[in-house]
C-alpha positions as CSV (number, residue, x, y, z in Angstrom):
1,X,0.0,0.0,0.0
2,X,1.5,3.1,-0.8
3,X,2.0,5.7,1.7
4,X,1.7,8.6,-0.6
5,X,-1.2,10.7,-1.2
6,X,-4.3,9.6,-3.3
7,X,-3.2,10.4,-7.7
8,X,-6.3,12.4,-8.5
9,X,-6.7,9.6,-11.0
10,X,-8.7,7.9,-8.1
11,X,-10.0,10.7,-6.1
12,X,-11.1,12.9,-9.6
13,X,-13.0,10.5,-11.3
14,X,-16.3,8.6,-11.3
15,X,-16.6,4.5,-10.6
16,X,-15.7,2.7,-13.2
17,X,-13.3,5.0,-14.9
18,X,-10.3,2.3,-15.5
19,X,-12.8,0.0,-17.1
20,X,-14.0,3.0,-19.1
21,X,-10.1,3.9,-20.2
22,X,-9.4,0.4,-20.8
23,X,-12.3,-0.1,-23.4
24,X,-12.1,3.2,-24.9
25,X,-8.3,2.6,-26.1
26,X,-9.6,-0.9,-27.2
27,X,-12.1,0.7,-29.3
28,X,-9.6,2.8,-30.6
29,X,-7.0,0.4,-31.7
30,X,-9.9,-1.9,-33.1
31,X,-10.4,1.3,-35.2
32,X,-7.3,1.8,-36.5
33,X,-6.4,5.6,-34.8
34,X,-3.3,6.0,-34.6
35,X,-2.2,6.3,-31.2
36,X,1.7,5.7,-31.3
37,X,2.9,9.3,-32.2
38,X,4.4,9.6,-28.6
39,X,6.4,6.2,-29.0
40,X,7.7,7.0,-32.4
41,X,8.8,10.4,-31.0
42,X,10.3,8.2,-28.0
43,X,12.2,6.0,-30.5
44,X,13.5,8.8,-32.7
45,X,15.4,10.2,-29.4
46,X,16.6,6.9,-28.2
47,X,19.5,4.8,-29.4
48,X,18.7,1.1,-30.4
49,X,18.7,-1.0,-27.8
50,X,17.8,1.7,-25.2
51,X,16.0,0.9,-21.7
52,X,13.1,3.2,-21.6
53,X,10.3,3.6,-19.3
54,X,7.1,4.3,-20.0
55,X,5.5,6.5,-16.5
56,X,2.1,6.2,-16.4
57,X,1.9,3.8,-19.0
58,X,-2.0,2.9,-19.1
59,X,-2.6,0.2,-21.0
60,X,0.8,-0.3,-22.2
61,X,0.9,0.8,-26.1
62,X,3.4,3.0,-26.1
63,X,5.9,0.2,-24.3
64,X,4.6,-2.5,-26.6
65,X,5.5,-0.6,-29.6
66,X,9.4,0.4,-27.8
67,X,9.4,-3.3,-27.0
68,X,8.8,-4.3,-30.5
69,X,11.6,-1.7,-31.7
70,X,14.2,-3.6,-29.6
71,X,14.1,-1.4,-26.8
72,X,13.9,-2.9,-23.4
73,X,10.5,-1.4,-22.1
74,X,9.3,-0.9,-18.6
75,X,5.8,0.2,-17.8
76,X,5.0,1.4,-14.7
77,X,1.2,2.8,-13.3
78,X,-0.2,3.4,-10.2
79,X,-3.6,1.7,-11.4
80,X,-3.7,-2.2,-10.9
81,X,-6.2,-2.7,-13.9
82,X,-4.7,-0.7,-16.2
83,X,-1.7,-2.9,-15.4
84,X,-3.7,-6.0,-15.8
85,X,-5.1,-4.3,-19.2
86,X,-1.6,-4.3,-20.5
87,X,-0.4,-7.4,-19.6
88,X,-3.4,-8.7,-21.5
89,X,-3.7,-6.0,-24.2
90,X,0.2,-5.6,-25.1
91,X,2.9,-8.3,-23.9
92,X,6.3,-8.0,-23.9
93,X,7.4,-5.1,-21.8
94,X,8.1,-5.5,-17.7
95,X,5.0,-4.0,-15.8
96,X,4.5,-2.5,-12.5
97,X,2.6,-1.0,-10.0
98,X,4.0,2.0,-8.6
99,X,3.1,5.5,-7.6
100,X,5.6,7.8,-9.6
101,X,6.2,10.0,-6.2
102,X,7.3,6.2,-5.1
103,X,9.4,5.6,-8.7
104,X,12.8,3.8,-7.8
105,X,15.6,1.5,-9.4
106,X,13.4,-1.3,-8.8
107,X,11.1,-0.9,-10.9
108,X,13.2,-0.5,-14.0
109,X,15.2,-3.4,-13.6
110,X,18.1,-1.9,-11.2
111,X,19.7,0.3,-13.2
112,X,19.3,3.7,-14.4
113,X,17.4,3.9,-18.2
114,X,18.0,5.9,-20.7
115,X,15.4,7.8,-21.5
116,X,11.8,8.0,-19.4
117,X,8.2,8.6,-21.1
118,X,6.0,10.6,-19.3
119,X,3.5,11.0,-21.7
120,X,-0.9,11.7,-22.1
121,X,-2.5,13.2,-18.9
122,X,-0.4,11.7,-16.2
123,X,0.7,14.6,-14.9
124,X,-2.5,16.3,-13.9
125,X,-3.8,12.9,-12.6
126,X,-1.4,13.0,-9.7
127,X,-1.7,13.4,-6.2
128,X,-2.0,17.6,-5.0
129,X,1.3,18.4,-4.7
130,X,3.4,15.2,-5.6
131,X,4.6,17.1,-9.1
132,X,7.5,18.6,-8.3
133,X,9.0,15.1,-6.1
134,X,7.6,12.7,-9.5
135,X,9.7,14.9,-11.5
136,X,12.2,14.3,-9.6
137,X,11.6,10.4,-9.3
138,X,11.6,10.4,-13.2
139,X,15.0,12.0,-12.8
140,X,16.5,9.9,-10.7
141,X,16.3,6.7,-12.3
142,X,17.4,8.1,-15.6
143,X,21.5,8.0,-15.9
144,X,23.5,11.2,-16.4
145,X,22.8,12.7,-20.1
146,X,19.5,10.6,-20.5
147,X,16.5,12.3,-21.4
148,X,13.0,12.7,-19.3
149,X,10.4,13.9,-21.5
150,X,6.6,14.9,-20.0
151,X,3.6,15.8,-21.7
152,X,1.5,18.2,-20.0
153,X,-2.0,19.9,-20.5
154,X,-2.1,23.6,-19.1
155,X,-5.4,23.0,-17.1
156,X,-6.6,21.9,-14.2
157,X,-4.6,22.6,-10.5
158,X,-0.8,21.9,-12.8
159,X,-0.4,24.7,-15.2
160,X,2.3,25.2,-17.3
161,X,3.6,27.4,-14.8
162,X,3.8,25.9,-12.1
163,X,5.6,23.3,-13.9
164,X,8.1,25.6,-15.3
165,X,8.9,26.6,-11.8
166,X,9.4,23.1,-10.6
167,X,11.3,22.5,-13.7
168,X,14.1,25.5,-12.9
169,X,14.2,24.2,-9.6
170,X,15.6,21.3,-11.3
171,X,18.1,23.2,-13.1
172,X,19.0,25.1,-10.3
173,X,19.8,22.0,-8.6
174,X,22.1,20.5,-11.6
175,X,19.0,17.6,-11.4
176,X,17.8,18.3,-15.5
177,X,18.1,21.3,-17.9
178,X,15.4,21.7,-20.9
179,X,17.0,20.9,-23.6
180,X,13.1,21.3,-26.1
181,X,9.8,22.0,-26.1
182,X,7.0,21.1,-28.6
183,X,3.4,21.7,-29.2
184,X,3.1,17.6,-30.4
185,X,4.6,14.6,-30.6
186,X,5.4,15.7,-34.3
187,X,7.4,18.3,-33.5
188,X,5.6,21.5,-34.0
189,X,6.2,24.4,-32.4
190,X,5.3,25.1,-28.9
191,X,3.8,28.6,-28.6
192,X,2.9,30.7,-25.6
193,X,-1.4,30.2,-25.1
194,X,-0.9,26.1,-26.6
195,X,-3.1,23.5,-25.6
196,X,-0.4,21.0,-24.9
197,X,3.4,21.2,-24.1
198,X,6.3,18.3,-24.2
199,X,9.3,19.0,-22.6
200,X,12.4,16.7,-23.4
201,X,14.7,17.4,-20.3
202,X,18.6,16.1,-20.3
203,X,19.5,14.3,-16.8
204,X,22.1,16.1,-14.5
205,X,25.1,14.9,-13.0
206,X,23.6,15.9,-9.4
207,X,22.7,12.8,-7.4
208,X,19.2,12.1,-5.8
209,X,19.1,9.5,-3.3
210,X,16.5,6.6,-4.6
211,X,16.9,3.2,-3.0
């Protein structure tokens, strides 16, 4: 049981939401929509062979299609149907349950990856105040010159800036610069007033303590 507070993925949403998530990306695969913009944006940054993890991964398509690609793939969310949905739904990658203010080596295999996915709504679906200490967890099992990149909407109690200002307390720190940031997964260009923002950070050499 964690010992964090309750994501607002449990405590902002109505019964039966997971079930609802889980069949609504079902529906949409049967369709045909093409949701793997952010993993082909994940594999154009990573080397081949790269461990990646996928934070908040849902129902595991975006890991599947790393895993396919010849990455090693972790997935890790805090919601135990999801995870059961993506064992199911997508095979391949290592799963987890974990809280992301609880992220630590363990759940990527024991070693820092190279490059960590945070990617859809996950950052406004976390507990009240936990942003700041998950983007730090994302950090810290990422090695030194890896990349953390997070998707983030501007509403809801996480706008953009507050997480600019937790992201140059980051810098400040040595813990991650900003090395981009785009309006899409396809690159175009963020501007002021956007809808959406990903930010592809660089990992620091400055330590954080995660057993």
């Amino acid at each position: 049981m964690t010992s964090s507070p309750q994501p607002r993925w449990f405590t902002d949403t109505k019964p039966g939401h997971s079930q609802w998530f889980i069949e609504r990306f079902r529906a949409l695969e049967a369709d045909g929509a093409d949701l793997l913009g952010e993993a082909r944006f994940a594999d154009m940054l990573a080397a081949r062979g790269s461990r990646i993890l996928d934070a908040g991964c849902g129902t595991g398509r975006m890991a599947a299609a790393l895993h396919e690609a010849g990455h090693t793939a972790y997935g890790v969310d805090v919601d135990p149907e999801l995870i059961a949905a993506a064992e199911t739904d997508h095979p391949g990658p290592t799963y987890g349950v974990a809280d992301l203010s609880e992220l630590a080596l363990s759940d990527v295999g024991g070693e820092p990856v190279d490059l960590v996915m945070c990617a859809g709504n996950v950052m406004v679906f976390l507990a009240p105040g936990t942003e700041r200490l998950v983007l730090e967890r994302l950090c810290a099992v990422t090695r030194p010159g890896g990349r953390v990149v997070v998707g983030s909407r501007p509403g809801g109690d996480y706008a953009f800036e507050a997480l600019d200002a937790d992201l140059a307390s980051l810098e400040e720190r040595g813990i991650a610069t900003v090395q981009h940031r785009f309006a899409t997964w396809h690159l175009d260009p963020f501007e002021p007033g956007g809808e959406f923002a990903v930010t592809v950070l660089e990992r620091g050499e400055a330590p954080i303590d995660v057993a």
